[in-house]
C-alpha positions as a printed NumPy array, in Angstrom:
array([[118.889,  87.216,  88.476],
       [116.456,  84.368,  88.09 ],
       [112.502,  85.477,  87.692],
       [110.544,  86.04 ,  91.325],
       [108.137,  83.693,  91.908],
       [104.418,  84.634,  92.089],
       [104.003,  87.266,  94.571],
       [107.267,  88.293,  94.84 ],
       [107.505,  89.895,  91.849],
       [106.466,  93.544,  89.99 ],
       [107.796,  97.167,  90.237],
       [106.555,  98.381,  93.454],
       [107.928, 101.088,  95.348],
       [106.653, 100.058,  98.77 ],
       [107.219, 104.175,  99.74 ],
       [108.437, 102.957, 103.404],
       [109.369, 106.98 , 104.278],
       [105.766, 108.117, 103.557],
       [104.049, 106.243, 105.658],
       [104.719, 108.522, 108.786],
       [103.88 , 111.695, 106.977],
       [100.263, 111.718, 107.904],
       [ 99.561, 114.708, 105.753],
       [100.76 , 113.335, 102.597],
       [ 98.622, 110.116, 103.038],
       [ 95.556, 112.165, 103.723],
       [ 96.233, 114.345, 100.073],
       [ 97.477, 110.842,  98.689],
       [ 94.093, 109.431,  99.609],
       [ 92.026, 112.063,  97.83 ],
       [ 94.335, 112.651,  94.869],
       [ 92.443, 111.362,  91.418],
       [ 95.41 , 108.866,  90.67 ],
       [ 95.109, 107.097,  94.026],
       [ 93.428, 103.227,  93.489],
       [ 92.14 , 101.37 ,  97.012],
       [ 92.156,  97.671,  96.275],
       [ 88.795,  95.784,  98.435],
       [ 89.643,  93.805, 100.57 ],
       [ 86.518,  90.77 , 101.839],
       [ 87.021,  88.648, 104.317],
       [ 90.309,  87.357, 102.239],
       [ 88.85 ,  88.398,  98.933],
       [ 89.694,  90.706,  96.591],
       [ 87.952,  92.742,  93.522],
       [ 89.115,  91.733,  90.401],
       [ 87.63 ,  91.866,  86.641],
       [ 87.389,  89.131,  84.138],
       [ 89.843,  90.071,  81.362],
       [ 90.24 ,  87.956,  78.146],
       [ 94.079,  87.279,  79.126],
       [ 92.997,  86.661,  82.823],
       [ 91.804,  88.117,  85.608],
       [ 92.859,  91.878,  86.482],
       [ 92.582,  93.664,  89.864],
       [ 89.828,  95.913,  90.036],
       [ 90.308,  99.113,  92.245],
       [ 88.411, 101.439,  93.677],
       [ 88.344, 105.322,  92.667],
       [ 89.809, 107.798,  94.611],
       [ 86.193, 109.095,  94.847],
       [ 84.876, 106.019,  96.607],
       [ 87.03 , 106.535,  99.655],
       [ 84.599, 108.553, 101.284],
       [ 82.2  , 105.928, 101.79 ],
       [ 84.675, 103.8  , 103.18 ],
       [ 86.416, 106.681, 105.298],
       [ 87.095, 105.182, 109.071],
       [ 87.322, 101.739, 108.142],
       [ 91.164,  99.741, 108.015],
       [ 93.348, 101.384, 105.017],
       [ 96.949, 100.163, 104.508],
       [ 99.505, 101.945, 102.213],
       [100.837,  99.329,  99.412],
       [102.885, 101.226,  97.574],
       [103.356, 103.22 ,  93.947],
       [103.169, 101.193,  90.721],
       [102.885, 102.689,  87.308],
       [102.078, 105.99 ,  88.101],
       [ 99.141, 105.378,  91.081],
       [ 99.301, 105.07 ,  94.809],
       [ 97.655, 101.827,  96.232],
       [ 96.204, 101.126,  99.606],
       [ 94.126,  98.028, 100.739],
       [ 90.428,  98.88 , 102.769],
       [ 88.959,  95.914, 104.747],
       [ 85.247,  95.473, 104.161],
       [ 84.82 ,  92.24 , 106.175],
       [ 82.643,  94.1  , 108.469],
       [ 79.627,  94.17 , 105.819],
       [ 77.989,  91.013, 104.33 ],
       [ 78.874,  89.67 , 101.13 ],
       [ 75.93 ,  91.36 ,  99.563],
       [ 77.161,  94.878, 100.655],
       [ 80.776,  94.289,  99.806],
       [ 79.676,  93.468,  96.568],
       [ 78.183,  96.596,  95.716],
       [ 80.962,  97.929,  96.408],
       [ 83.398,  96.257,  93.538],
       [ 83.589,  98.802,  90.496],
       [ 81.183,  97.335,  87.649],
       [ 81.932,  94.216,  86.377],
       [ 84.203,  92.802,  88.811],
       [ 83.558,  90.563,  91.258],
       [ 85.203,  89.166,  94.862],
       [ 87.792,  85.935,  94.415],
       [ 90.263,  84.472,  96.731],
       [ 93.416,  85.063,  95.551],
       [ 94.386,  81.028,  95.487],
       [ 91.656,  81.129,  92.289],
       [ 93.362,  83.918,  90.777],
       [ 97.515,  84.509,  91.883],
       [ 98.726,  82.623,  89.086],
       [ 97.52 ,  84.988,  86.613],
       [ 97.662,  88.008,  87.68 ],
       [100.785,  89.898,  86.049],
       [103.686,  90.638,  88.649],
       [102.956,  93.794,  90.275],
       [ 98.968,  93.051,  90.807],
       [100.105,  89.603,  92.064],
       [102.186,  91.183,  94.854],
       [ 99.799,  93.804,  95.276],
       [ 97.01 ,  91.629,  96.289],
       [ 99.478,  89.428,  98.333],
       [100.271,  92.244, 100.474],
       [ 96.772,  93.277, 100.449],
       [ 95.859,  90.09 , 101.744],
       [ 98.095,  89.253, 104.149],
       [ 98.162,  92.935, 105.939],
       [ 94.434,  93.233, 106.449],
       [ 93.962,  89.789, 107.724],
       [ 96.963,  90.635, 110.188],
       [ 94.592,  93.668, 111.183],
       [ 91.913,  91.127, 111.997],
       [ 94.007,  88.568, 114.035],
       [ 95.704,  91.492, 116.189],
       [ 93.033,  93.877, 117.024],
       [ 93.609,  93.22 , 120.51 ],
       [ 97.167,  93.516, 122.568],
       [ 98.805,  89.986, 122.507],
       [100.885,  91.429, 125.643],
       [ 98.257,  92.905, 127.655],
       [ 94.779,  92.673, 125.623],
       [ 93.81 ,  96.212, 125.14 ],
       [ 92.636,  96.811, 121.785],
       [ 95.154,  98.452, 119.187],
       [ 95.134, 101.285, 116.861],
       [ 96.766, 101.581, 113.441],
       [ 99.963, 103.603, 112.893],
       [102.507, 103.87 , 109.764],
       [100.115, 103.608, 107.494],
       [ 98.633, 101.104, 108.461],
       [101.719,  98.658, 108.839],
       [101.912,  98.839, 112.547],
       [ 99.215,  98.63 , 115.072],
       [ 99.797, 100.042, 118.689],
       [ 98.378,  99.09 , 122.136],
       [ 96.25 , 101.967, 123.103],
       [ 97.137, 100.538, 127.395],
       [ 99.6  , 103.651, 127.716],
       [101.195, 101.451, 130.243],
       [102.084,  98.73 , 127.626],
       [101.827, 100.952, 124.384],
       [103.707,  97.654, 122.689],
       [104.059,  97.869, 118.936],
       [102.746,  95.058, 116.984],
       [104.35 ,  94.181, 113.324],
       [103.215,  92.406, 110.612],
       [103.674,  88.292, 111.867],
       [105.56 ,  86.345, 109.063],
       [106.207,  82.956, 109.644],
       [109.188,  81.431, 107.999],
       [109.093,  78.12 , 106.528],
       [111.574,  75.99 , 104.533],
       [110.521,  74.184, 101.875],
       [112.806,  71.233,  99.984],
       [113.223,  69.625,  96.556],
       [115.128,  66.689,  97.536],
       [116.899,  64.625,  95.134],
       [119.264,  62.116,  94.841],
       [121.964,  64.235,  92.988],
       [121.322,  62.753,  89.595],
       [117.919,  61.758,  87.582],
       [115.514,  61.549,  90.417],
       [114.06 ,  63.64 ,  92.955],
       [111.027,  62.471,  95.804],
       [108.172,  63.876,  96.365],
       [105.407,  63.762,  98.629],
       [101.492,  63.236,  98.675],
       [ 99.325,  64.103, 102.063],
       [ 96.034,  61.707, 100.62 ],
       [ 96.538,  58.752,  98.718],
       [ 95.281,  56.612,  95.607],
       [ 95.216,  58.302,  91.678],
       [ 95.708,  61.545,  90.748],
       [ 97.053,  62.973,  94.545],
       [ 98.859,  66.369,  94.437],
       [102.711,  64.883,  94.805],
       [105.138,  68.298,  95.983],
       [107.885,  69.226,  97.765],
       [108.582,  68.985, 101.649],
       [108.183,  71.943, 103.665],
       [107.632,  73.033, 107.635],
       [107.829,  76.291, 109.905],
       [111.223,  76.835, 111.313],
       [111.521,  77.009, 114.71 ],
       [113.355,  79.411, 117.712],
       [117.169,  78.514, 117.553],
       [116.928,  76.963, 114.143],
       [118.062,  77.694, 110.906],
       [116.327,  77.67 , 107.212],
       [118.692,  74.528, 106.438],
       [118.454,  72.949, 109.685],
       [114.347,  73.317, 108.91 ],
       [114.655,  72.05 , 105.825],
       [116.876,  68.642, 107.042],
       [114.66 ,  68.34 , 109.92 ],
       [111.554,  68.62 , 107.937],
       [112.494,  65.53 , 105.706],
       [113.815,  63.241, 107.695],
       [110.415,  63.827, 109.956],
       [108.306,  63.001, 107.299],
       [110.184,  60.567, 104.748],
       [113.238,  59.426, 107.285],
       [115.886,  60.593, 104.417],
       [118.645,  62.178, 105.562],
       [120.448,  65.244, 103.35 ],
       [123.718,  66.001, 102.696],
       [123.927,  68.758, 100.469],
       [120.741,  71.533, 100.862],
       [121.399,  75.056,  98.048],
       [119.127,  77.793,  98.625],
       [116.917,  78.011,  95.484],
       [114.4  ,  81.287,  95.674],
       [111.734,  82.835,  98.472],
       [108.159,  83.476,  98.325],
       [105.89 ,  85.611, 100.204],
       [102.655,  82.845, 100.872],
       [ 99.852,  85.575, 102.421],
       [ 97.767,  82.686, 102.898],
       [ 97.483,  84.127, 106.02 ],
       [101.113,  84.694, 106.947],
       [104.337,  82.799, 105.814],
       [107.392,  83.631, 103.56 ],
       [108.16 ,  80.354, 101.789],
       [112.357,  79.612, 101.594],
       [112.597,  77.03 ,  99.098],
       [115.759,  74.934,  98.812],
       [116.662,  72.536,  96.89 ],
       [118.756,  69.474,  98.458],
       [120.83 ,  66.177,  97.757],
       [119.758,  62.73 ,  99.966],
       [122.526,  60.951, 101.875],
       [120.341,  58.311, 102.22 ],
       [117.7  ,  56.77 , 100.368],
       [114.783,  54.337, 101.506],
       [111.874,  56.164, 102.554],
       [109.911,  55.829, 105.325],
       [106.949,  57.778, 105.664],
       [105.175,  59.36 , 108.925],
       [101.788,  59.021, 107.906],
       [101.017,  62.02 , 110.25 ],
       [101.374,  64.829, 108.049],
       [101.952,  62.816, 104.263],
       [100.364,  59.581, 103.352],
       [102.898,  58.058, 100.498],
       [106.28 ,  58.993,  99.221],
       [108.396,  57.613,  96.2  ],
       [111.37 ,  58.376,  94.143],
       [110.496,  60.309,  90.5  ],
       [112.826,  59.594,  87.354],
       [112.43 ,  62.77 ,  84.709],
       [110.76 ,  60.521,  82.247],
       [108.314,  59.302,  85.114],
       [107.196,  62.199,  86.649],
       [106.613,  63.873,  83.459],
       [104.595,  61.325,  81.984],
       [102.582,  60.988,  84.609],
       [101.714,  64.387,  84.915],
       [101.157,  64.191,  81.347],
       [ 98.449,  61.825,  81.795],
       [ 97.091,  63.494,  85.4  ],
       [ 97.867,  60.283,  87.378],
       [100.326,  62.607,  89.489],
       [ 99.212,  66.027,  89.942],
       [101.551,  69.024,  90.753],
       [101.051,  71.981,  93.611],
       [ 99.18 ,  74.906,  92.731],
       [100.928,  77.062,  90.051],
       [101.134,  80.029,  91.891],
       [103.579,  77.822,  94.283],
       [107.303,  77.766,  94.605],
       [106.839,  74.037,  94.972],
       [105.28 ,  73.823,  91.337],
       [108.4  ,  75.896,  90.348],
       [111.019,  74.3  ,  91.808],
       [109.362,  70.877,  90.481],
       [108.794,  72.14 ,  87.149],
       [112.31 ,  73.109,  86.575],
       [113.689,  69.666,  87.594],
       [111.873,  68.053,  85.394],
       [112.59 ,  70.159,  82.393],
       [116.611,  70.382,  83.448],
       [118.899,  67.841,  82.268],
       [121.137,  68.113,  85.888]])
């Protein structure tokens, strides 16, 4: 099985099964082993390590000064219990002094790349459940306010005439390597001139439609290339807020480009030996690390098929 991608990876047991057993999260809450990862307005505590940055969690002794405020169940990794507490009530100064010693409050864009596996998918679900709690504190049905339940993974519509239950909004998009079936692929840039971020193609998928269907309609929007071949490659959840990237990676039928300057403002055709050059000497730049994109890219280039 091929490596997850950031985010996706690490030895979690997401303990779906406790998160109705209401006593069991109230001991699990208290218990000495149990670490609560901050949560700030779509930061998170973390410590500068010499290998990298490392989440930094809270004690189990600090939850009482954050008892009554939003607390979401992640899961069990390497012995400890995590949950995620929103802070973005208080001001950045307050929030602060709340980060253990030493640690400080960074988006996770600065840090995802380096974070090993399990943190990395940690803090994604950290991030992407608590700002969920802030975009649906009110009904979207009738516009009562909700209430957590399960843990913090559902929130409920306290209207006992609608009592709808909200989940967690992930928005699927499909994201596309295209290339022309032997030594070049095409890639993208949304600004122009030197040293613009060239990547893949991606776009939400929409009601009726399917990943590949997204992923042929997405290109020929943009570029006006049409596919013929599109092979799933690998998925990755994107809590930045909400989306669960399906990358793919797909074979032109046709091959001038045309380019709808709406969402990207150049296209071209990569050899191997050109793209790697030029990233080589920065006059094409590459997606964020912490990106399927930057994968998918990366392993063209170094592949000899």
């Amino acid at each position: 099985m091929a490596e997850p991608n950031v985010y996706g990876g690490g030895d979690i047991d997401r303990m779906v099964l406790r998160r109705l057993d209401e006593g069991w999260l109230a001991e699990a809450l208290l218990h000495a082993d149990a670490r609560l990862l901050l949560g700030w307005r779509d930061r998170l505590a973390v410590v500068d390590a010499l290998d990298g940055p490392r989440l930094a969690p809270l004690p189990a002794r600090a939850f009482a000064a954050l008892e009554g405020r939003v607390t979401v169940l992640l899961g069990e990794h390497a012995g400890a219990v995590h949950f995620a507490v929103d802070t973005g009530d208080l001001d950045e100064a307050a929030a602060t002094a709340l980060v253990p010693e030493g640690a400080r409050l960074a988006e996770l864009r600065e840090v995802g790349s380096t974070l090993p596996a399990a943190e990395a998918a940690l803090a994604a679900a950290a991030r992407g459940v608590l700002q969920w709690h802030r975009a649906q504190r009110f009904c979207g049905r009738c516009g009562a306010p909700t209430t957590p339940a399960e843990a913090g993974h559902v929130l409920v519509c306290t209207n006992a005439a609608c009592a709808t239950v909200h989940h967690p909004r992930i928005e699927p998009a499909a994201i596309v390597l295209v290339t022309d079936g032997g030594d070049r692929c095409l890639l993208g840039a949304r600004t122009g001139g030197q040293n613009a971020v060239h990547s893949c193609f991606a776009g939400f998928v929409e009601p009726g439609e399917s990943l590949e269907g997204a992923a042929a309609r997405e290109v020929f929007e943009e570029v006006g290339v049409r596919l013929a071949e599109v092979r799933y490659h690998s998925s990755q959840p994107w809590p930045f807020p909400g989306q669960l990237m399906v990358g793919f990676i797909a074979t032109a039928s046709t091959f001038e480009v045309h380019v709808d300057e709406t969402e990207i403002k150049s296209a071209r055709w990569f050899t191997r030996a050109e793209l790697l050059a030029q990233v080589a000497d920065d006059t094409v730049r590459l997606p964020r690390a912490d990106s399927v994109s930057h994968r998918m890219i990366s392993d063209w280039m170094r592949s000899s098929t």
